[in-house]
C-alpha positions in Angstrom: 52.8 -63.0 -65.4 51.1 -66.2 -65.0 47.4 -66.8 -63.6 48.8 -68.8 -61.2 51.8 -66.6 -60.1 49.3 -63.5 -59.9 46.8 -65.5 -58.1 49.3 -67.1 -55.8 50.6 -63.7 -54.5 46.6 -61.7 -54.4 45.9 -65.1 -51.8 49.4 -63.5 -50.3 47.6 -60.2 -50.2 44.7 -61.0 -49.2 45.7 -63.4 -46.1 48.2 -60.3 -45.2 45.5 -57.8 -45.0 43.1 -60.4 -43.2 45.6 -62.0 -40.6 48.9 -61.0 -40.2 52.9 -62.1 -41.4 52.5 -64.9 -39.7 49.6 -66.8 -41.4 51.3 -65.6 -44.5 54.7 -67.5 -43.7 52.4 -70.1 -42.3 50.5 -70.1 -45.5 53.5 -70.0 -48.1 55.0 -73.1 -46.0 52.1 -75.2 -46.6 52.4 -73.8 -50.5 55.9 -75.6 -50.7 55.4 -78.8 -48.6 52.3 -79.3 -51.0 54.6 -78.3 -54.1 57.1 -80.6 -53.0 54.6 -83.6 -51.8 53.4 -83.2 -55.4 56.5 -83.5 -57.4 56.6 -86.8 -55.9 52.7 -87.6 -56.0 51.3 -86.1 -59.0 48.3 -87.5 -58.4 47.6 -86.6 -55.2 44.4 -84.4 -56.2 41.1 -84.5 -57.5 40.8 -85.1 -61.4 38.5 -83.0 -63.2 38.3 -85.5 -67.1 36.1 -82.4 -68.2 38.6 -79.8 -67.9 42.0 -82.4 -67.5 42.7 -80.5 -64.4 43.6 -81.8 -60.7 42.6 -79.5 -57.6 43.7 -80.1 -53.8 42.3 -77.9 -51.1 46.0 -76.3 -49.4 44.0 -74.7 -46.8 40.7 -74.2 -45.5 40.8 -71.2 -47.6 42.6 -72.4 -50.9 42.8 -74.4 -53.3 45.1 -74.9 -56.0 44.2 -76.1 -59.5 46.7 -78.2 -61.7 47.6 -80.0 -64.7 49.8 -82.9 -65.2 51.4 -83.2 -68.2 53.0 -86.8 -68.1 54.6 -86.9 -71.4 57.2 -84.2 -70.2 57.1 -85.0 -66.7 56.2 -81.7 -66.1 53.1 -79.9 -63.4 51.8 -76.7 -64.3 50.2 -74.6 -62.0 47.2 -72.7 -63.1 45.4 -71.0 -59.9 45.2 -70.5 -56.3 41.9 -70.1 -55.7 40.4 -68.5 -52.5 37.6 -71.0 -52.0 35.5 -68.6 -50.3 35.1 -66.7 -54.1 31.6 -66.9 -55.5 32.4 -70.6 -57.4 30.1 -69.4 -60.6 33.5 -67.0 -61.4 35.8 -70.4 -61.4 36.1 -70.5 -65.0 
């Protein structure tokens, strides 16, 4: 499975145990209006030139880190991060 896909569901998880169903519905909606903003706007985040990465904050409480890869038109997810993670363990 992929960092992303594992990190995607733990945020799942984690907003499950924290809130309830609802916040997770709420959360996975934001997850695919943001997935479907950026198919259109693949620029829409912040560029990191050091690691060739793009992040935008979905929620208060994630933020998902991405790469562009223009020369197959393609966006590949790498992580959901929960920002409120100890940022020294962002790798």
């Amino acid at each position: 499975m992929h960092e992303a896909e594992i990190s995607y569901y733990e945020e799942l998880d984690f907003i499950f145990r924290k809130w309830n169903i609802i916040e997770v519905e709420k959360f996975i909606g934001l997850v695919y209006d943001f997935l479907e903003t950026l198919s259109q706007k693949p620029t829409i985040g912040i560029y990191s030139k050091k690691y060739d990465t793009c992040s935008f904050v979905i929620s208060k409480q994630t933020t998902l880190f991405y790469k562009v890869i223009e020369n197959e038109l393609k966006i590949e997810l790498l992580l959901f991060w929960n920002n409120k993670q100890n940022p020294k363990s962002l790798q």
